[in-house]
ROBA-335665 format. One record per residue (C-alpha): residue in one letter; z, x, y. Coordinates in Angstrom, 1 decimal. Each point is the difference from the previous one (the first is absolute). Example, Ala and Ser with C-alpha at 12.3 -4.5 7.8 and 13.67 -1.06 7.14 Angstrom:
BEGIN
[site a, [7.8, 12.3, -4.5]];
[site s, [-0.7, 1.4, 3.4]];
//
This chain:
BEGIN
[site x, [3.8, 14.0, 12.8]];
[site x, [-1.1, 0.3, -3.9]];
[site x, [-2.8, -2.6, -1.4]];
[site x, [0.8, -2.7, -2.8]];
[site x, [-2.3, -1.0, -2.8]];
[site x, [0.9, -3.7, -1.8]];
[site x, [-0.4, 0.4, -3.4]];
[site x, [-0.6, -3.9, -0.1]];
[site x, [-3.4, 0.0, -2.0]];
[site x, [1.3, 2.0, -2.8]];
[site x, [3.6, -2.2, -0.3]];
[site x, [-2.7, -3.1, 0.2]];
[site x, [-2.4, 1.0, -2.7]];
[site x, [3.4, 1.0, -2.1]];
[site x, [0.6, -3.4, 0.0]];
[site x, [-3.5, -1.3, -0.4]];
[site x, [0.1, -1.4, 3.4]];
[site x, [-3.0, 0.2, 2.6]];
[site x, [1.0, 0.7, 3.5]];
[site x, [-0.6, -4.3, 0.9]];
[site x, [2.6, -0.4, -2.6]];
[site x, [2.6, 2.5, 1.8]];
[site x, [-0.3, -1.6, 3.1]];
[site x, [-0.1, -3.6, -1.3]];
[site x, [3.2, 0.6, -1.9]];
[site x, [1.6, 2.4, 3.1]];
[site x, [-0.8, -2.3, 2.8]];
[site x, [-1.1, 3.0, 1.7]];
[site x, [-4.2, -0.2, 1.7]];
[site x, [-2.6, 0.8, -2.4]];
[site x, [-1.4, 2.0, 2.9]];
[site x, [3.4, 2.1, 0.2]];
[site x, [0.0, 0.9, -3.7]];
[site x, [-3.3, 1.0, -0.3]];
[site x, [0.6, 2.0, 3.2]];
[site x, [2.8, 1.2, -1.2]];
[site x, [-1.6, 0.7, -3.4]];
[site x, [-3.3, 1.8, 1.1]];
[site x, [1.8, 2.5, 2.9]];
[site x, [0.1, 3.2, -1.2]];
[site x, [2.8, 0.7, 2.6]];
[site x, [2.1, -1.9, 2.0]];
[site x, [3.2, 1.0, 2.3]];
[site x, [0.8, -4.0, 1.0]];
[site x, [0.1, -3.0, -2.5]];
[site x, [2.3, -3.5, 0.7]];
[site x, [3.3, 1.0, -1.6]];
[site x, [0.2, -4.2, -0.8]];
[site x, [-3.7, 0.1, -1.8]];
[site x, [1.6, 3.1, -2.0]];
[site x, [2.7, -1.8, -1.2]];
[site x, [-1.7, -3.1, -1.2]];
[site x, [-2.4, 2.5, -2.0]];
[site x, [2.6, 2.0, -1.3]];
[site x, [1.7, -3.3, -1.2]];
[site x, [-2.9, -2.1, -1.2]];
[site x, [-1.2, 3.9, -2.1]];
[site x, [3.4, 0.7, -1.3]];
[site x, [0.1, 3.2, 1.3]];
[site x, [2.6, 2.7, 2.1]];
[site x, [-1.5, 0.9, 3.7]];
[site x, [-0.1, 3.4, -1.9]];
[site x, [-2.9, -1.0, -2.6]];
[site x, [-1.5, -2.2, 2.4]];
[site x, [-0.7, 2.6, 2.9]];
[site x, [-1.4, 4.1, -0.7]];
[site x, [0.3, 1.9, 2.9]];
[site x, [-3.2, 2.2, 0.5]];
[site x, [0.8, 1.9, 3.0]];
[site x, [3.5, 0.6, 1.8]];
//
């Protein structure tokens, strides 16, 4: 199973966003982006949490997750 890295602080500062404002805006926890955000690696994230980031960043699944290990 390969590990995922969420490139969520780096699409957030593009915008000039903090992480509070990504998850105010995406509904999704402030706890689960900054999770999300801070893990070097991951191999599960909430496919319904991805989504609403994806939306709320304007971004592909592509340019939202790196995959650092398959």
């Amino acid at each position: 199973m390969g590990l995922v890295r969420l490139r969520i602080r780096e699409l957030a500062h593009g915008k000039g966003w903090t992480l509070k404002e990504v998850a105010k805006r995406s509904g999704v926890p402030y706890t689960t982006v900054t999770t999300y955000a801070r893990s070097p690696g991951m191999a599960m994230a909430d496919i319904s949490a991805l989504i609403r980031l994806m939306r709320v960043l304007e971004v592909s699944i592509e340019e939202l997750v790196e995959i650092i290990e398959e």
